[in-house]
N, CA and C atoms of all chains as a GROMACS GRO file, in nm:
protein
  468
    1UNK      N    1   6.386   9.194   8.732
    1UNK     CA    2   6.449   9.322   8.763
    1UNK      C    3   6.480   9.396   8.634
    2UNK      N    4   6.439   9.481   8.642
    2UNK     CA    5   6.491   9.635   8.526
    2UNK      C    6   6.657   9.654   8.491
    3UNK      N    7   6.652   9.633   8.379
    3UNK     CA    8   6.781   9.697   8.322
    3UNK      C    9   6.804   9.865   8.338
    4UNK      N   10   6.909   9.891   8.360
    4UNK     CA   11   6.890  10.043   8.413
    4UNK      C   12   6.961  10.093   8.243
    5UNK      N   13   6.900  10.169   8.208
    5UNK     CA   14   6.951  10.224   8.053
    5UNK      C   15   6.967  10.329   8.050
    6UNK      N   16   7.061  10.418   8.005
    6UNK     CA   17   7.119  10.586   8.002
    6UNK      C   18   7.164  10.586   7.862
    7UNK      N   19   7.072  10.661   7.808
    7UNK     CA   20   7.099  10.730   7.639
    7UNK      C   21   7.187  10.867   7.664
    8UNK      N   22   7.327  10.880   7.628
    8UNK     CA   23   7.352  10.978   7.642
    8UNK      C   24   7.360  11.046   7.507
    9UNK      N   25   7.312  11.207   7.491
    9UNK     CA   26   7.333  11.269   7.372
    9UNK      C   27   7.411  11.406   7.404
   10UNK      N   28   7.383  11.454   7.248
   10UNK     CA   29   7.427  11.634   7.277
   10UNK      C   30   7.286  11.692   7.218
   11UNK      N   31   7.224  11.617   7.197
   11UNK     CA   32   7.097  11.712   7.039
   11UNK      C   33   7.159  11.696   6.922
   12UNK      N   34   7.276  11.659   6.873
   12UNK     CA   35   7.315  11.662   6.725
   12UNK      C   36   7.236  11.583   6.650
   13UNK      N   37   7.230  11.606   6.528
   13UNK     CA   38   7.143  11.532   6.480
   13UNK      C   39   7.094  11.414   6.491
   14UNK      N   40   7.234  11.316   6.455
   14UNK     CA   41   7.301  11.180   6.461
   14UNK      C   42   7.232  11.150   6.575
   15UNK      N   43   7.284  11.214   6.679
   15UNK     CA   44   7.215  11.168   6.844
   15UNK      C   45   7.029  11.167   6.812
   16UNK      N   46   6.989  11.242   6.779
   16UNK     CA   47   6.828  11.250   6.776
   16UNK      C   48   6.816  11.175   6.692
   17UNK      N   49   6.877  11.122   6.564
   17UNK     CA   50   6.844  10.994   6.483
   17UNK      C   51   6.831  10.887   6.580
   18UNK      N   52   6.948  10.869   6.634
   18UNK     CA   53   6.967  10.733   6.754
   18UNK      C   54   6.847  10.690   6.803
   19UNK      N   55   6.856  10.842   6.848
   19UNK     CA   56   6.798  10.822   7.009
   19UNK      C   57   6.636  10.704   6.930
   20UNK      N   58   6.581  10.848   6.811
   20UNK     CA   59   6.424  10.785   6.796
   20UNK      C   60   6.417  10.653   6.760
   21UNK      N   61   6.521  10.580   6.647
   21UNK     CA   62   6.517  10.481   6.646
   21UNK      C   63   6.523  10.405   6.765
   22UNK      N   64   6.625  10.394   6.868
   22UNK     CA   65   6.664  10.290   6.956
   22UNK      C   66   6.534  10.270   7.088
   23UNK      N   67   6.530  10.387   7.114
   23UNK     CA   68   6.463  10.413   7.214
   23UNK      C   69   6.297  10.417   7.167
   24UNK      N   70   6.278  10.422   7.070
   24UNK     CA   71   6.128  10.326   6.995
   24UNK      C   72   6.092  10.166   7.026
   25UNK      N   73   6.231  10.086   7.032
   25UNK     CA   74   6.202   9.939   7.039
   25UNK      C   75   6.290   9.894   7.143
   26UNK      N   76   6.328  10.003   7.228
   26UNK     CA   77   6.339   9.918   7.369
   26UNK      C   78   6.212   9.838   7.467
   27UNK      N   79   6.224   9.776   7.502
   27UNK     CA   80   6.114   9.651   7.594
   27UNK      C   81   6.101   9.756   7.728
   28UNK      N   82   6.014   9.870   7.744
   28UNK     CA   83   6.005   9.942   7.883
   28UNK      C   84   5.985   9.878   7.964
   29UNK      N   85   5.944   9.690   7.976
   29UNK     CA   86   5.896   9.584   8.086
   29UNK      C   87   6.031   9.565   8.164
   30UNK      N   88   6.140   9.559   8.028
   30UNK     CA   89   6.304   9.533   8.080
   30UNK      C   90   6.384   9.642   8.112
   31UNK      N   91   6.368   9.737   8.074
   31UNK     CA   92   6.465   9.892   8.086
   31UNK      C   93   6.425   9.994   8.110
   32UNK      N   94   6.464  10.028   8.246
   32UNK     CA   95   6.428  10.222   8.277
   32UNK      C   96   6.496  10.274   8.205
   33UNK      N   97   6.461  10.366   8.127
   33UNK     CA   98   6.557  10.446   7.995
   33UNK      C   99   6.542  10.617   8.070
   34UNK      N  100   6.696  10.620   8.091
   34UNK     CA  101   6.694  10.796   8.127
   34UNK      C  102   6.783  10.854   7.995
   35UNK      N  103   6.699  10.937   7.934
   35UNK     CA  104   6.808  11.041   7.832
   35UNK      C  105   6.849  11.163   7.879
   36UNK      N  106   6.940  11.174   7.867
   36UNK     CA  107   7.082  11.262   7.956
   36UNK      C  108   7.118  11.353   7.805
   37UNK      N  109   7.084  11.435   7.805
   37UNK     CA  110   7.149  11.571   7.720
   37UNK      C  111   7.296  11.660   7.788
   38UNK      N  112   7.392  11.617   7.744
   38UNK     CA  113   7.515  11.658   7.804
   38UNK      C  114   7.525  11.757   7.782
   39UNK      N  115   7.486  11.860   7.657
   39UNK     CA  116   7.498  11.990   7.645
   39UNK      C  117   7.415  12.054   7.768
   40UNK      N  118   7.279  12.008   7.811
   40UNK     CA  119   7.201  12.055   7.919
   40UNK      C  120   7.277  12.011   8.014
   41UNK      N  121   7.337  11.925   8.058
   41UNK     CA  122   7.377  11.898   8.210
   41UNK      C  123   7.564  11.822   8.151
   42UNK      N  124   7.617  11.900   8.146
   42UNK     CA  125   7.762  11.893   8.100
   42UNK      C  126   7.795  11.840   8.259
   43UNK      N  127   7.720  11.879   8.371
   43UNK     CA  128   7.755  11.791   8.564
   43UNK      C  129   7.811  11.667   8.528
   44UNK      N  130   7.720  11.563   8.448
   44UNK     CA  131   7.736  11.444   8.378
   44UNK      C  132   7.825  11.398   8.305
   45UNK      N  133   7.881  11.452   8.272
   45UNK     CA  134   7.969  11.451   8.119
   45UNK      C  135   8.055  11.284   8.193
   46UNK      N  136   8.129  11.333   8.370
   46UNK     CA  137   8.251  11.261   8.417
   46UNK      C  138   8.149  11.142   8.431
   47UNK      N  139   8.044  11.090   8.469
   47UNK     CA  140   7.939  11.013   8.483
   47UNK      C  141   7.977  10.920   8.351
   48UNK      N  142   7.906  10.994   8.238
   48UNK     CA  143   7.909  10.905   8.130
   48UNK      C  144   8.091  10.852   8.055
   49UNK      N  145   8.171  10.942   8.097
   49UNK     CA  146   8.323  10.865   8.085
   49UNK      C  147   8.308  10.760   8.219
   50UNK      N  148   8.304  10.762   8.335
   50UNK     CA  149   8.357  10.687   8.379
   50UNK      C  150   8.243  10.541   8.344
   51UNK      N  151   8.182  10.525   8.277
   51UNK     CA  152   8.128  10.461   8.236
   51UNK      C  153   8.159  10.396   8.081
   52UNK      N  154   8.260  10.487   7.997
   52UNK     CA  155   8.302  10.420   7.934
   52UNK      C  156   8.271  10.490   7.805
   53UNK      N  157   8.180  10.612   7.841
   53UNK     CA  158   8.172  10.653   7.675
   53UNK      C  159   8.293  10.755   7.640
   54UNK      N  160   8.260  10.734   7.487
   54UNK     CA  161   8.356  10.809   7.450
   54UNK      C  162   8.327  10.920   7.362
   55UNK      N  163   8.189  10.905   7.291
   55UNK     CA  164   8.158  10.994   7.210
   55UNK      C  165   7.984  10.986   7.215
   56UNK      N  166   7.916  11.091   7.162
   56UNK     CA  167   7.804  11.039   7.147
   56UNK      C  168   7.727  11.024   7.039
   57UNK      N  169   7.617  11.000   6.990
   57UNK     CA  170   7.567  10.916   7.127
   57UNK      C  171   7.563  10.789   7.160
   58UNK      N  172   7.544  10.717   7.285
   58UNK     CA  173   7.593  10.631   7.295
   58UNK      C  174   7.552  10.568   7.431
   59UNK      N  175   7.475  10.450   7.406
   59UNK     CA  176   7.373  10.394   7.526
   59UNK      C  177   7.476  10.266   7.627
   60UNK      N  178   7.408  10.321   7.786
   60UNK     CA  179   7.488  10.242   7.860
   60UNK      C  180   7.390  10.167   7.903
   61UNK      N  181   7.385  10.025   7.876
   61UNK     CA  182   7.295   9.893   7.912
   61UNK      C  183   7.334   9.826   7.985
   62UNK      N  184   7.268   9.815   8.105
   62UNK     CA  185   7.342   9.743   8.246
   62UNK      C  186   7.465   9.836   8.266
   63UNK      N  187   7.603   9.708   8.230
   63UNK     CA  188   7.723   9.725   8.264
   63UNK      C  189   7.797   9.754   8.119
   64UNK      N  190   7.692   9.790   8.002
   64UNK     CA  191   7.801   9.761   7.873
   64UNK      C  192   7.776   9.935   7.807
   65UNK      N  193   7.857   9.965   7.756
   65UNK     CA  194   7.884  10.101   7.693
   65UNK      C  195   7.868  10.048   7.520
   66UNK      N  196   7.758  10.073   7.450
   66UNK     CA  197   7.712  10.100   7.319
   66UNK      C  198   7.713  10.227   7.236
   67UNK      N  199   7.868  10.243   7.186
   67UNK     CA  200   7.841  10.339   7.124
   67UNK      C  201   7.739  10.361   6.973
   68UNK      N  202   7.652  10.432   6.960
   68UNK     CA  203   7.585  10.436   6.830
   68UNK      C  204   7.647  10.517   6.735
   69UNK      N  205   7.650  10.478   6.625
   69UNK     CA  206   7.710  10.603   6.529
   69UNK      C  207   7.780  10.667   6.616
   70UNK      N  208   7.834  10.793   6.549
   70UNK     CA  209   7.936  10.902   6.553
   70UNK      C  210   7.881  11.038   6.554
   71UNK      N  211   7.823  11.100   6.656
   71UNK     CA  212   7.824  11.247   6.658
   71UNK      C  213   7.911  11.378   6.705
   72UNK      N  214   7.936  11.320   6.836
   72UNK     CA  215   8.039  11.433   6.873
   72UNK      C  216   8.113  11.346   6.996
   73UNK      N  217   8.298  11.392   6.966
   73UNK     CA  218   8.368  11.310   7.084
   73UNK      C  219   8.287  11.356   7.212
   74UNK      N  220   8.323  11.332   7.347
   74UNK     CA  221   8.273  11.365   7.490
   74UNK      C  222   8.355  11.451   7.512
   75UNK      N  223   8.510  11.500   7.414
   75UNK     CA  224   8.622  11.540   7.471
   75UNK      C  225   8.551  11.704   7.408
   76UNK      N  226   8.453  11.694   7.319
   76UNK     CA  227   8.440  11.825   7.237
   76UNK      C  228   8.316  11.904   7.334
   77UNK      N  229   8.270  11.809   7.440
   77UNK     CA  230   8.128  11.886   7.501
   77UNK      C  231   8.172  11.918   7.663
   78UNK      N  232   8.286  11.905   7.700
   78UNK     CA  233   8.337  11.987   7.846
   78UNK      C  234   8.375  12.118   7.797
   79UNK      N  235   5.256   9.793   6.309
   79UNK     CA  236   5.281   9.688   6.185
   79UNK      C  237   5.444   9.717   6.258
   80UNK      N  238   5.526   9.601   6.247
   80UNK     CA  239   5.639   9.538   6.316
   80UNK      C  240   5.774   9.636   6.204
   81UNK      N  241   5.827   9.643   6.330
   81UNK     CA  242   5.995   9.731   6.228
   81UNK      C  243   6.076   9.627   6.208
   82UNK      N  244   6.097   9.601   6.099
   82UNK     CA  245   6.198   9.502   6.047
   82UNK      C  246   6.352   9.538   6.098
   83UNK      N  247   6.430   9.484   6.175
   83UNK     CA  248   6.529   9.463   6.257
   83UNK      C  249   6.650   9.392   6.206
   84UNK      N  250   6.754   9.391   6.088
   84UNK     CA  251   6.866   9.301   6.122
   84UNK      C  252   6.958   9.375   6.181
   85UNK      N  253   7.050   9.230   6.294
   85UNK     CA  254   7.165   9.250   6.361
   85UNK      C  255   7.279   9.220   6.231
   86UNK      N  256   7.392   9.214   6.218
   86UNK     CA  257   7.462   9.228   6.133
   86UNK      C  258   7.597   9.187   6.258
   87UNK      N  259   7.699   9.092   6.209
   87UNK     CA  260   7.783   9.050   6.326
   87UNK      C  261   7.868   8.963   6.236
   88UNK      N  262   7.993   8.932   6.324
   88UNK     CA  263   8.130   8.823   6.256
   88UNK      C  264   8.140   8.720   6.356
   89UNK      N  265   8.078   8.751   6.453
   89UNK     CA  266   8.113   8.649   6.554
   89UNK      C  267   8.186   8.709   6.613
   90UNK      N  268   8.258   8.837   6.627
   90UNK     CA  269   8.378   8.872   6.704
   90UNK      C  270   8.299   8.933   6.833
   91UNK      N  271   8.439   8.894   6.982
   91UNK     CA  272   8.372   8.894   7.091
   91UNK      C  273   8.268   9.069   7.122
   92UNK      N  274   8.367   9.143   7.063
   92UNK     CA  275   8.253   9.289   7.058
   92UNK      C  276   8.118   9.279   7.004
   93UNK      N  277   8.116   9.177   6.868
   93UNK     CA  278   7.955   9.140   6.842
   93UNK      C  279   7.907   9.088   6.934
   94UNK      N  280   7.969   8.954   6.963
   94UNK     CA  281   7.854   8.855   7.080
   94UNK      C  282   7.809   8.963   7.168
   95UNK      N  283   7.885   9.028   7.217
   95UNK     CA  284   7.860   9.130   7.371
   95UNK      C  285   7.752   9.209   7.292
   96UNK      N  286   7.774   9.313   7.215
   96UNK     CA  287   7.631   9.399   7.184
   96UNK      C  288   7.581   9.303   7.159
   97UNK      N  289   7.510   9.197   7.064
   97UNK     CA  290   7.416   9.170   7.049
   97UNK      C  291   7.323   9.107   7.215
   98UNK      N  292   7.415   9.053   7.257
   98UNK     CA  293   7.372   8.991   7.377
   98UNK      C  294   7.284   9.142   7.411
   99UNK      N  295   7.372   9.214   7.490
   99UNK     CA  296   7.341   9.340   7.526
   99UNK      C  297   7.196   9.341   7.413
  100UNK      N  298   7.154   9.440   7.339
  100UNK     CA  299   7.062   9.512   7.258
  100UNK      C  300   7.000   9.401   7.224
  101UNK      N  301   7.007   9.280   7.198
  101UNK     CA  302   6.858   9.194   7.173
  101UNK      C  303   6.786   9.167   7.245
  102UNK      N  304   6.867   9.160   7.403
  102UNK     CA  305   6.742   9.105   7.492
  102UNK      C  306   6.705   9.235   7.534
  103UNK      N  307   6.708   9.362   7.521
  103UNK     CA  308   6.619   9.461   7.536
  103UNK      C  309   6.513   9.531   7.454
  104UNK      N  310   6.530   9.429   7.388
  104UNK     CA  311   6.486   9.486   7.208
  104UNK      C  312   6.313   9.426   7.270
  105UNK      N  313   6.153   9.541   7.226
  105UNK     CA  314   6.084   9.461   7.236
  105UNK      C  315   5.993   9.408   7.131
  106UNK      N  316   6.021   9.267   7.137
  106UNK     CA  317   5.978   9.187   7.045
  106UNK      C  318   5.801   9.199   6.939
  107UNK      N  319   5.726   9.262   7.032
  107UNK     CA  320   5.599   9.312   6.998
  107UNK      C  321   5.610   9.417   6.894
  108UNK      N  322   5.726   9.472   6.900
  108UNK     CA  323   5.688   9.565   6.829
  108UNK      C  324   5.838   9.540   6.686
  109UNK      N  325   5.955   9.491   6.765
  109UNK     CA  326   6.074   9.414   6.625
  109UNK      C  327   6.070   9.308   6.560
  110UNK      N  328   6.073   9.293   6.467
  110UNK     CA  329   6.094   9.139   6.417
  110UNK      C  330   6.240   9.141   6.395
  111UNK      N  331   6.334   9.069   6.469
  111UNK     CA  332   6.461   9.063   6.417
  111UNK      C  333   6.543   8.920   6.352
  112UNK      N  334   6.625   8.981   6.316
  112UNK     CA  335   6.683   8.844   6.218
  112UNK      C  336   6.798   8.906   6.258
  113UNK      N  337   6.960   8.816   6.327
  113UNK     CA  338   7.103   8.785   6.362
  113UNK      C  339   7.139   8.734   6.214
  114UNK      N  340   7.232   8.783   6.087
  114UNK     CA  341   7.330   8.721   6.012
  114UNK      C  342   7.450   8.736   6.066
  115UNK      N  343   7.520   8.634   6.075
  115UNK     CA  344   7.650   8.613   6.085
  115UNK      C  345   7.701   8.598   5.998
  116UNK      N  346   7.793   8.748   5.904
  116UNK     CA  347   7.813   8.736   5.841
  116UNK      C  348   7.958   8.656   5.760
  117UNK      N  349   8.028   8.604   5.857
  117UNK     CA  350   8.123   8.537   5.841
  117UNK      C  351   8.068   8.357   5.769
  118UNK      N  352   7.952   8.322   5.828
  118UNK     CA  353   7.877   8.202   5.766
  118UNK      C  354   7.823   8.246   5.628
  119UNK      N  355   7.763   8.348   5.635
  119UNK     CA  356   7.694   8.416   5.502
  119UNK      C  357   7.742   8.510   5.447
  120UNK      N  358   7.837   8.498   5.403
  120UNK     CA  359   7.916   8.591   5.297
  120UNK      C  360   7.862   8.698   5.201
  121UNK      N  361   7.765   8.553   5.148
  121UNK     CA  362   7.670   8.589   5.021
  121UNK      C  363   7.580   8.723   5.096
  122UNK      N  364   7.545   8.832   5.199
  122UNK     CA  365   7.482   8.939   5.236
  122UNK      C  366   7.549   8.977   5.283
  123UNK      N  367   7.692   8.999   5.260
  123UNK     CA  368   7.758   9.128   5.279
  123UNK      C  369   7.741   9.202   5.204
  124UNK      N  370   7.684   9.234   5.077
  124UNK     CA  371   7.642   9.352   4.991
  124UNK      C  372   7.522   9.370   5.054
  125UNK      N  373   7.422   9.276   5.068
  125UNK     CA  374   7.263   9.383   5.162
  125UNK      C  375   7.316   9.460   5.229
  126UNK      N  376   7.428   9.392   5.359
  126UNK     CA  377   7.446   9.504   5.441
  126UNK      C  378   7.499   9.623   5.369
  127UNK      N  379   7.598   9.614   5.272
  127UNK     CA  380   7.636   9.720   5.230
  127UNK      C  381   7.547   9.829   5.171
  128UNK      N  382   7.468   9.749   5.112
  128UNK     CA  383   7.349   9.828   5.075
  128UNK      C  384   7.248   9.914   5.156
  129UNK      N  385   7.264   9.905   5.310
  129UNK     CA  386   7.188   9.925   5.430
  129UNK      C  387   7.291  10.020   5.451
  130UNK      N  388   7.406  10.073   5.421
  130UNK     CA  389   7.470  10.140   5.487
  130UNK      C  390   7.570  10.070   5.581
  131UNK      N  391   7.555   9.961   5.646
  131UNK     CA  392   7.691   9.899   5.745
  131UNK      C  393   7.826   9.897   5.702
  132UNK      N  394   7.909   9.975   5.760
  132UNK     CA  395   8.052   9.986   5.733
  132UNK      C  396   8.180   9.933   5.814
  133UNK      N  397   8.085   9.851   5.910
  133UNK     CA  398   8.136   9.754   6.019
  133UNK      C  399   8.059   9.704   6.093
  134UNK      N  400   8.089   9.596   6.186
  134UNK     CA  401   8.007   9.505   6.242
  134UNK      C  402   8.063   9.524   6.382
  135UNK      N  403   8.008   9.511   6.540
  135UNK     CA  404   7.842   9.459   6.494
  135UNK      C  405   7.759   9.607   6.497
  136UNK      N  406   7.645   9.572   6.386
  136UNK     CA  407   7.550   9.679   6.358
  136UNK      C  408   7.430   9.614   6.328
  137UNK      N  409   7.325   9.745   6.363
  137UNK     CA  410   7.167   9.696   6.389
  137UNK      C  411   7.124   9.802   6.274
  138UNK      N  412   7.051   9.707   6.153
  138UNK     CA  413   6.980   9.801   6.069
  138UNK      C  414   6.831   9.765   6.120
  139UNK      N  415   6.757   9.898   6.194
  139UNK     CA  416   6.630   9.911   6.270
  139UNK      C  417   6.542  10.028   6.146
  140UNK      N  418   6.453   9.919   6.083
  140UNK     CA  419   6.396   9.999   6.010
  140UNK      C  420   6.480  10.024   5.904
  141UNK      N  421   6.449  10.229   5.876
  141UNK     CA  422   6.549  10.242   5.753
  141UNK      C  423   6.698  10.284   5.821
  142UNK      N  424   6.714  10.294   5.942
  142UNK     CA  425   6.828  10.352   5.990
  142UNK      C  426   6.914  10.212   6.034
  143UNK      N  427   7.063  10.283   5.956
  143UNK     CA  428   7.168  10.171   6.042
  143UNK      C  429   7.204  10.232   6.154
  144UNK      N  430   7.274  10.129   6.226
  144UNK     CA  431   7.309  10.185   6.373
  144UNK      C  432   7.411  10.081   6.390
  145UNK      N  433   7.603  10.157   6.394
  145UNK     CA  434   7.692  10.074   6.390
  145UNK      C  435   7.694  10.106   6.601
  146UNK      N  436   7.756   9.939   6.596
  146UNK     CA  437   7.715   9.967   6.752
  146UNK      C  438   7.881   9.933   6.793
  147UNK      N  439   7.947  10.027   6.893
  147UNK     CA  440   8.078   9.972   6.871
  147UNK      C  441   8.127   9.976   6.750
  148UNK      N  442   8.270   9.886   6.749
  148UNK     CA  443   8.351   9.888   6.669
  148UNK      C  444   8.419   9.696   6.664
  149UNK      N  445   8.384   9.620   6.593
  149UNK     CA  446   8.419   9.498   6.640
  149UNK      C  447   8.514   9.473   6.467
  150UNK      N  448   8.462   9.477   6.374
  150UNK     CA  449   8.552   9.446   6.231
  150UNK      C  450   8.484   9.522   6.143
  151UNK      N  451   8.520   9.587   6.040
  151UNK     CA  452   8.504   9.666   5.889
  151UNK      C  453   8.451   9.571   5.776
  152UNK      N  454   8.339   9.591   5.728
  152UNK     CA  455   8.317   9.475   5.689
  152UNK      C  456   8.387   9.448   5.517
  153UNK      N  457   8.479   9.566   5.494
  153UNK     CA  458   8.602   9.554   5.409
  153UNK      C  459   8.672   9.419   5.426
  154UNK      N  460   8.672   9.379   5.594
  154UNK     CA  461   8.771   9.261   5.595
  154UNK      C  462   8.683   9.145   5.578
  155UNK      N  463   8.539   9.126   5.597
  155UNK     CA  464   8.461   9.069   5.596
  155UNK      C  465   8.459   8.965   5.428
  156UNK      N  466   8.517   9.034   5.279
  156UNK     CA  467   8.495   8.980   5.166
  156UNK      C  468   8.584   8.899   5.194
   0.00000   0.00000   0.00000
């Protein structure tokens, strides 16, 4: 069974650093990877808190909240 | 040609969890990774420093670090 994976970003830089690195050497056999641009769909924003993030960007694997680096709090993109 | 991958960790329970998390999604065809624990190996807390890691646990993927979470500073680490 597939790991369900959600990259959340804003576009900041930091986030597009992340993203290319991480999401280059994920195993696509193990993880559906959806990237979620919160500036495009801010709908999401309560999605990715109640999940645990806090800033982005910052990947949710299974059940675990990975924040990467430091781009922008979640509190700065509502 | 394979992206050279270290995890970077103290053993603290926020490391075990990401690494658990991000290695087994990591795909191997294309990472070669290497886990220091740097609490056993002291002696590469300057590589990491040299990589940029300013806390653990963190994934230097390629040339980019990527602090994942927040588990110890590796200030406390000497």
């Amino acid at each position: 069974m597939k790991t369900n994976a959600t990259f959340y970003h804003a576009g900041c830089p930091v986030c597009v650093s992340a993203e290319q690195s991480i999401t280059s050497v994920l195993d696509r056999e193990k993880v559906d990877l959806e990237v979620v641009h919160l500036g495009d769909q801010p709908g999401r924003v309560g999605e990715a808190e109640d999940a645990g993030v806090e800033s982005v960007p910052a990947l949710v694997l299974g059940g675990e909240t990975l924040h990467l680096n430091f781009g922008a709090a979640l509190a700065d993109l509502k």
